[in-house]
C-alpha positions in Angstrom: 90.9 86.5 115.2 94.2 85.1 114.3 95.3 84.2 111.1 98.4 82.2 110.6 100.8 83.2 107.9 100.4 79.4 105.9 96.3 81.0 105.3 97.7 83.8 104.0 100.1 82.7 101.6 97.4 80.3 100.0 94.9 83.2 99.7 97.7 85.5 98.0 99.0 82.8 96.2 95.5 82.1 94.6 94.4 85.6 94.1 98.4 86.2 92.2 98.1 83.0 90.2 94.2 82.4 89.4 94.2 85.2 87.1 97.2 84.1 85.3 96.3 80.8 84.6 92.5 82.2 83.0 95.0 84.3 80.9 96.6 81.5 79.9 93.6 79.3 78.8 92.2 82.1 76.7 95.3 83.6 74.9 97.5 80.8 74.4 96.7 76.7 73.2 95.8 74.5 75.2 98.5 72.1 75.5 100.8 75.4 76.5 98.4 76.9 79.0 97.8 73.4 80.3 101.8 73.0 81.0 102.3 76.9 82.5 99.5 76.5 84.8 100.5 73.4 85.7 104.1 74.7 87.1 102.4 77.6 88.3 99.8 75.4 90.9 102.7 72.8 91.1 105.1 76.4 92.7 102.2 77.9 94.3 101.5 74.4 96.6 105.4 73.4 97.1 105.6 77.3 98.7 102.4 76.9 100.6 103.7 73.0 101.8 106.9 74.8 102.7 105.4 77.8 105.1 103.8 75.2 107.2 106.9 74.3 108.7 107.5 77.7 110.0 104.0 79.2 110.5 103.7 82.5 112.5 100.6 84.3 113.2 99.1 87.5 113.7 95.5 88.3 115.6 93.5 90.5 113.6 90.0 91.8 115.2 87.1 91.1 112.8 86.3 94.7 113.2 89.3 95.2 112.1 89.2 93.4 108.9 85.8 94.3 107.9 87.4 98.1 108.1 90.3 97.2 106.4 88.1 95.9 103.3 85.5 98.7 103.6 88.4 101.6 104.0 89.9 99.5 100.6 86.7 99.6 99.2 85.7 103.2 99.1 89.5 104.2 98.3 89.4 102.1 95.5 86.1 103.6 94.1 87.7 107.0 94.3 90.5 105.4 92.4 88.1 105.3 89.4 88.3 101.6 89.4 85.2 99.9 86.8 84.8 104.0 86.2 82.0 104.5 88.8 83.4 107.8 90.2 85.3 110.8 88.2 88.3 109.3 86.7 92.0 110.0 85.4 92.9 110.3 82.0 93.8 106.7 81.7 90.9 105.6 82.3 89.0 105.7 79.3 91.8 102.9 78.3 91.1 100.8 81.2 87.2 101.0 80.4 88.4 99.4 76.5 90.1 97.1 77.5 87.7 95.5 79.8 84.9 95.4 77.4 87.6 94.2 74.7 87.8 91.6 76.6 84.7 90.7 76.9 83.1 91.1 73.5 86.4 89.8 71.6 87.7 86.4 71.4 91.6 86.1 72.9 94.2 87.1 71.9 91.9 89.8 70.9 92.9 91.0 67.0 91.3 94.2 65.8 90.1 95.2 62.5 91.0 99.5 62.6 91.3 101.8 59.9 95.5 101.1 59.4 94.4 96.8 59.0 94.6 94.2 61.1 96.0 94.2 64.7 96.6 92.4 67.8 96.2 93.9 71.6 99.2 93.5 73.0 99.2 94.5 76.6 99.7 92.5 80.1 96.2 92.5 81.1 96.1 89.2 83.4 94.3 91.5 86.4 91.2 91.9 84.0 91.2 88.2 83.2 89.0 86.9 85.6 86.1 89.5 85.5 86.5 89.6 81.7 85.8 85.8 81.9 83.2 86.4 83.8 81.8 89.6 81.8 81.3 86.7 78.6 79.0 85.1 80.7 76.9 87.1 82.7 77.7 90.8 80.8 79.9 93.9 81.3 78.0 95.2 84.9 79.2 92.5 86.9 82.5 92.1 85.4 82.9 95.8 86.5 81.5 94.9 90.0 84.1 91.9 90.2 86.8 94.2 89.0 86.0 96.5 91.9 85.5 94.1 94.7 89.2 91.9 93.6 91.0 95.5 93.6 89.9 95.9 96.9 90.8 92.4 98.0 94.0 92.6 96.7 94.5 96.0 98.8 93.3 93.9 102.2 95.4 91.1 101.4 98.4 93.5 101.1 97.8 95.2 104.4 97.6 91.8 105.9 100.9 90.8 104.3 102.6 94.2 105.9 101.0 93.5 108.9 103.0 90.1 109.2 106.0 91.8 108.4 105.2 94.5 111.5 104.3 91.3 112.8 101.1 92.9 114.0 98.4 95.0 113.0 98.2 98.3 112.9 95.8 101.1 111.1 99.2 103.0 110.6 99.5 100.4 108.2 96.6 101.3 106.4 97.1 104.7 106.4 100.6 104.5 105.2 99.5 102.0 102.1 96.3 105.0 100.9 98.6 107.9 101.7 102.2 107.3 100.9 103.7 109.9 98.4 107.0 111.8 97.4 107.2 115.3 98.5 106.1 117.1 95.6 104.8 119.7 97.8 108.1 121.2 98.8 109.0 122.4 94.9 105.9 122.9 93.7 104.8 126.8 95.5 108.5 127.7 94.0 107.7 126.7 91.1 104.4 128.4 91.1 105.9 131.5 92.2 108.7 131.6 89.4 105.9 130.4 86.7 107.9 127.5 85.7 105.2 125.1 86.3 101.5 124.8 86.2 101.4 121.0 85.9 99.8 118.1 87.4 101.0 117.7 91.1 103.6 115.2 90.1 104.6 116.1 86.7 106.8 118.7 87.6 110.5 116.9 87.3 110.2 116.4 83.3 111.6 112.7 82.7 112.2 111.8 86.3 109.2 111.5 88.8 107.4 108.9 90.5 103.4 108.6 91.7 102.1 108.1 94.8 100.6 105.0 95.7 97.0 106.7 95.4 97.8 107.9 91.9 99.7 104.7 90.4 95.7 102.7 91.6 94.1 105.7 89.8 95.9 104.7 87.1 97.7 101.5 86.6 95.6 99.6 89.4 96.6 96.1 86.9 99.9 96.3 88.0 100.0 98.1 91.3 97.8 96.3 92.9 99.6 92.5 92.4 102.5 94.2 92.5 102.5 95.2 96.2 101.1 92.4 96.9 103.9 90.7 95.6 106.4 93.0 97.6 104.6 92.3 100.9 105.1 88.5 100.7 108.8 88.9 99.8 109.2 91.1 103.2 107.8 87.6 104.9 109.9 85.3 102.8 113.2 84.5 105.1 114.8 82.6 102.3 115.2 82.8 98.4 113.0 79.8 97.1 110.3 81.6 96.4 111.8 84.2 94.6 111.3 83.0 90.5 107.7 82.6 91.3 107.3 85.8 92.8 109.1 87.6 90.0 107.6 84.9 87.4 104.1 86.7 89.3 105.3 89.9 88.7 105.8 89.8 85.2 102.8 89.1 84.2 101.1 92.0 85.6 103.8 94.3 85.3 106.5 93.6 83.1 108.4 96.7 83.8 108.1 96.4 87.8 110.4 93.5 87.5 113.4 95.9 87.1 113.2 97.4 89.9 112.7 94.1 91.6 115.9 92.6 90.4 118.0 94.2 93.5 115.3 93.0 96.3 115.2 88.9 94.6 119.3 89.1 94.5 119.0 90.0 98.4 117.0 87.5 99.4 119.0 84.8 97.5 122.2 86.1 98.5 122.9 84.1 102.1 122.0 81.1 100.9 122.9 80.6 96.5 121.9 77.0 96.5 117.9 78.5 96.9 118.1 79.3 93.3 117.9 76.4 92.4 114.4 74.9 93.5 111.6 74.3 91.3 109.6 77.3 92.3 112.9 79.8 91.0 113.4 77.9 87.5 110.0 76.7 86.1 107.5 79.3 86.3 109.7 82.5 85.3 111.1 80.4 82.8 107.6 79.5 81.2 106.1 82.9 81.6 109.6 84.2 79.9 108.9 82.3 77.1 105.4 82.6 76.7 104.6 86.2 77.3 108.6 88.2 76.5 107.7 88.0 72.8 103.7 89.1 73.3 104.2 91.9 75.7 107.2 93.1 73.4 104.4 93.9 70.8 103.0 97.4 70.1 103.6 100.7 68.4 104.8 103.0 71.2 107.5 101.6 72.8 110.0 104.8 72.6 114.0 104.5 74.0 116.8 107.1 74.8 119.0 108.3 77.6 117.0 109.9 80.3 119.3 113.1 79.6 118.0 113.5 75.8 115.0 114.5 77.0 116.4 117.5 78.3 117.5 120.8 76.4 121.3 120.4 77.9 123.0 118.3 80.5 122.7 120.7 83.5 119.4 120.8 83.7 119.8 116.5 83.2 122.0 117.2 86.4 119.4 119.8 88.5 116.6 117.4 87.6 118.3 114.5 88.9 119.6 116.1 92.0 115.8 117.0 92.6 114.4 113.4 92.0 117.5 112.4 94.9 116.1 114.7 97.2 112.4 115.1 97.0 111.2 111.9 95.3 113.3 109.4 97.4 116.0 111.2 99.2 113.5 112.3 102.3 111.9 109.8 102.5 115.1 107.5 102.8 117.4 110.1 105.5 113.9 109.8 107.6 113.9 105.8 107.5 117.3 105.0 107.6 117.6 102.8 110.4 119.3 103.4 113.5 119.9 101.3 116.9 116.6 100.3 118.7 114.2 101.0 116.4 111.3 98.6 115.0 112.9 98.7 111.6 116.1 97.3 112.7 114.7 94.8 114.7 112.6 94.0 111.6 115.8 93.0 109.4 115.6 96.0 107.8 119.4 96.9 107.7 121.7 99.6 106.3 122.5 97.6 103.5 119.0 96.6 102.8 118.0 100.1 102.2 120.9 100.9 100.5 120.8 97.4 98.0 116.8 97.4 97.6 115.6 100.8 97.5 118.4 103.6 96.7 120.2 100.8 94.3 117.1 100.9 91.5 116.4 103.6 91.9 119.5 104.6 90.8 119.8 103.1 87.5 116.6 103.4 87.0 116.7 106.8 86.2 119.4 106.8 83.5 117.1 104.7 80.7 113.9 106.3 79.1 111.9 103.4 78.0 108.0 102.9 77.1 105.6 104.8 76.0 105.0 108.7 76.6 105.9 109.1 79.8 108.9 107.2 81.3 107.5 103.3 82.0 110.8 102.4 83.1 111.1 104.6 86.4 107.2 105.1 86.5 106.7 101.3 87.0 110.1 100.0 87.7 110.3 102.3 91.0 107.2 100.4 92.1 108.9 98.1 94.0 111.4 100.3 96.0 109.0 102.7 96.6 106.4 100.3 98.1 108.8 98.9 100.5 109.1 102.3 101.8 105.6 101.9 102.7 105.6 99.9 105.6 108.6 101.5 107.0 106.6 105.2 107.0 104.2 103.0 108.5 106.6 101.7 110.9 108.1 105.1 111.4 105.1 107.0 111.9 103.7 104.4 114.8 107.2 105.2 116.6 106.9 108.8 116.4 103.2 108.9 117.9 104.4 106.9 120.4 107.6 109.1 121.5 104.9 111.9 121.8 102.5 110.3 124.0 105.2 108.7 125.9 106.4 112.6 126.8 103.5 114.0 127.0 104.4 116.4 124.3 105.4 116.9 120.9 108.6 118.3 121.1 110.2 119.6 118.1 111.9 116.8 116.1 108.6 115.0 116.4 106.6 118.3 115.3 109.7 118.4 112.1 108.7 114.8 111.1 105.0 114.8 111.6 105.1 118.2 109.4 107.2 116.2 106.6 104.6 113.1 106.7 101.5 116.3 106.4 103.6 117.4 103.3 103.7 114.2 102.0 99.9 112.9 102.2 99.1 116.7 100.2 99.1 114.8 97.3 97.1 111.9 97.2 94.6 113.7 99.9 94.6 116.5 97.0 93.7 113.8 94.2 91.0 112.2 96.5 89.1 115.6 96.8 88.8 116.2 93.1 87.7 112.5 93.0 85.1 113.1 95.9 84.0 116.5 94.2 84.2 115.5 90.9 82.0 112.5 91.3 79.4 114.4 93.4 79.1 116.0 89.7 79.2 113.5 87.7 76.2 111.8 90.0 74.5 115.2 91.0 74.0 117.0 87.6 73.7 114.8 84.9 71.9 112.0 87.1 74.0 109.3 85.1 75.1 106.5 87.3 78.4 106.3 85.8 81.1 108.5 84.8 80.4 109.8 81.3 84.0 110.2 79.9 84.9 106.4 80.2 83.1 106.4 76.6 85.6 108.2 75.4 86.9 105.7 73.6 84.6 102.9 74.3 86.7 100.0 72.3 89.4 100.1 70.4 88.2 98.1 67.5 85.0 101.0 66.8 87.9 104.0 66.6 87.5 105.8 63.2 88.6 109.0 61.7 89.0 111.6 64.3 89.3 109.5 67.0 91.5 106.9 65.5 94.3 109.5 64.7 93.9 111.0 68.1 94.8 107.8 70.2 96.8 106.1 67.2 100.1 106.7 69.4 98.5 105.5 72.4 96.8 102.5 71.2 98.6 99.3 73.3 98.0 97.0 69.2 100.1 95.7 67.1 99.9 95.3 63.4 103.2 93.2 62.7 101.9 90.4 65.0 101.1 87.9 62.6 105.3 87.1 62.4 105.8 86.9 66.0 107.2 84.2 67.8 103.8 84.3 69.9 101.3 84.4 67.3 102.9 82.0 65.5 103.6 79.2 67.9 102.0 79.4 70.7 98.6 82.0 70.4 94.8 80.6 70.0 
């Protein structure tokens, strides 16, 4: 089956913007949603118009796809996502939200035990089940959940796939397993009893998940996110870059700084890209919508990454540890060299070193969010998942060096051993999902997992439970003088 890149786009484009537009029509009036969407179809058709003219394509087997969307499926069930299988601790957040959603009107405004407050979180990936959830009921708006997570996982192996420029399961292996090597530190650490943490909690201020553990957790954003990411590796020029990163924050306001370096690359050969409709219209209206609404809350928290530490040298020894076994690895194994598939890809030197070591950098001087860092957490999103498709990429070459010589030899035995060290992690998180929701299903004979009632809504917290999540509450109860609330909400 082939699939040309123009079919793609559209579907991508639709499944990125559909959401945002149902956002808009239920949070802000109607006049405002009516323009923002408006720009946003107007973008998402001048990029489509514009792919026709150079319209490559890729042939896909429908076995193929049906595996990619089944393999999606089941990973994304194990992910915890609508809470049918055993579930991280965000979870019982992302359960609230959804049925917020649904029972309250938007913006949603809470009446707690403190007064009055508004939600305030970027929530444009539950939009369209929610929408759906007022209609027909929570169940299906979970099943929808589930079945666009999924979609958005096959779309983004398709969009990798064009930028391989075919398909491989490599791909798909690469997208489920992808990780840091947290497994190199972590038996010293054991051993010396200075850590009995979460697998990868272990580097204080500065760590970053695996791509398995940031859908386990922050599917909203990850999801669209590298999504987003795999149609910027297909773009060859700049004009679509303000309506990718116009996209991006809306579902993932933070992701957009580690996105900065990657758009400035693509505009760079060409400056006179910026200015095309697509680059100035939609990032500026979802600037001005959303900057002051998402800039709500009560737990944004700020410092230098290096305050969070008792003295500066062990600032320095965790930061040397993030260089080497969060990114550093990874980065020394794909850096690209004469006649391999990434070079011929466009993948350059300078690419790497601009678009993946250049955020990652500065993204680990600045603590800013909530409890845990949101800055590098969700910033290093985007030069992380870049490195995706080139482990993918990677790992394709080095099976096919061994079968070529008929033997594994012992560079390739060094780098297949690296790649086993790095899938420990999200294979590890897997099995306690697998086990844990043989549990759940097996001994309490409940078809769903218990703890996502943990909080059930954040409008019914009281006493106890109130002061328990209080910090971690995504509300606001100085809305009502916001720019947002007070010119452009429902």
């Amino acid at each position: 089956m082939k699939i040309r890149f123009s079919s793609f786009l559209l579907a991508a484009l639709i499944f990125l913007a559909l959401p945002v537009m149902v956002f808009f029509f239920g949070t802000v009036k109607f006049p405002v949603a009516l323009v923002c969407s408006a720009v946003l179809g107007v973008s998402v058709f001048f990029a489509y118009k514009e792919s026709l003219s150079s319209d490559p394509e890729i042939t896909v087997s429908p076995a193929s796809c049906i595996i990619i969307f089944a393999v999606s499926l089941v990973w994304v069930f194990f992910c915890g996502v609508s809470e049918y299988s055993w579930t991280t601790a965000d979870h019982p957040y992302r359960a609230a939200i959804l049925n917020d959603l649904i029972e309250y009107d938007w913006p949603v405004i809470y009446s707690l035990p403190d007064g009055q407050a508004a939600f305030a979180y970027y929530y444009a990936f539950w939009a369209v089940p929610a929408a759906l959830g007022k209609i027909f009921g929570l169940g299906l708006a979970r099943v929808v959940l589930l079945l666009q997570t999924s979609l958005g996982i096959w779309l983004t192996v398709i969009g990798l796939s064009f930028f391989r420029k075919k398909y491989t399961p490599y791909i798909l292996a690469m997208v489920i397993l992808f990780s840091t090597f947290d497994y190199i530190p972590l038996p010293l650490l054991d051993i010396l009893h200075l850590y009995d943490g979460p697998f990868e909690g272990w580097n204080n201020a500065l760590n970053i998940h695996c791509n398995t553990f940031q859908v386990m957790n922050v599917f909203n954003q990850s999801v669209p996110g590298w999504l987003i990411v795999s149609l910027m590796l297909n773009f060859k020029n700049g004009k679509q870059v303000g309506l990718m990163g116009g996209l991006m924050f809306c579902y993932s306001p933070w992701a957009v700084f580690g996105m900065i370096p990657f758009a400035l690359y693509k505009l760079f050969p060409k400056v006179s890209d910026i200015l095309t409709f697509r680059n100035i219209a939609f990032p500026g209206c979802a600037l001005l919508v959303l900057t002051s609404y998402f800039t709500l809350g009560n737990s944004m928290t700020s410092c230098f990454t290096y305050e969070k530490y008792d003295n500066f040298a062990l600032y320095l020894l965790s930061l040397l540890c993030f260089a080497v076994f969060e990114a550093g690895i990874w980065i020394l194994l794909l850096y690209p060299r004469k006649k391999t598939a990434i070079s011929y890809l466009g993948i350059t030197r300078n690419f790497i070193l601009v678009c993946i070591v250049l955020p990652l950098v500065y993204l680990t001087l600045y603590d800013l969010g909530g409890l845990a860092n949101d800055l590098l957490l969700r910033g290093s999103m985007v030069p992380m998942f870049i490195l995706t498709p080139l482990a993918a990429i990677k790992l394709e070459e080095i099976i096919a060096s061994i079968k070529k010589a008929g033997s594994i030899g012992l560079p390739n035995a060094g780098k297949l051993l690296l790649y086993f060290i790095t899938c420990l992690t999200p294979f590890m998180l897997l099995l306690a999902s697998v086990t844990g929701t043989i549990q759940i299903y097996t001994t309490t004979g409940f078809d769903t997992n218990p703890d996502r009632y943990e909080i059930g809504s954040f409008g019914s917290l009281t006493g106890e439970k109130y002061e328990a999540y209080y910090d971690t509450i995504p509300v606001s109860f100085e809305y009502e003088d916001s720019f947002f609330f007070k010119y452009l909400s429902k």
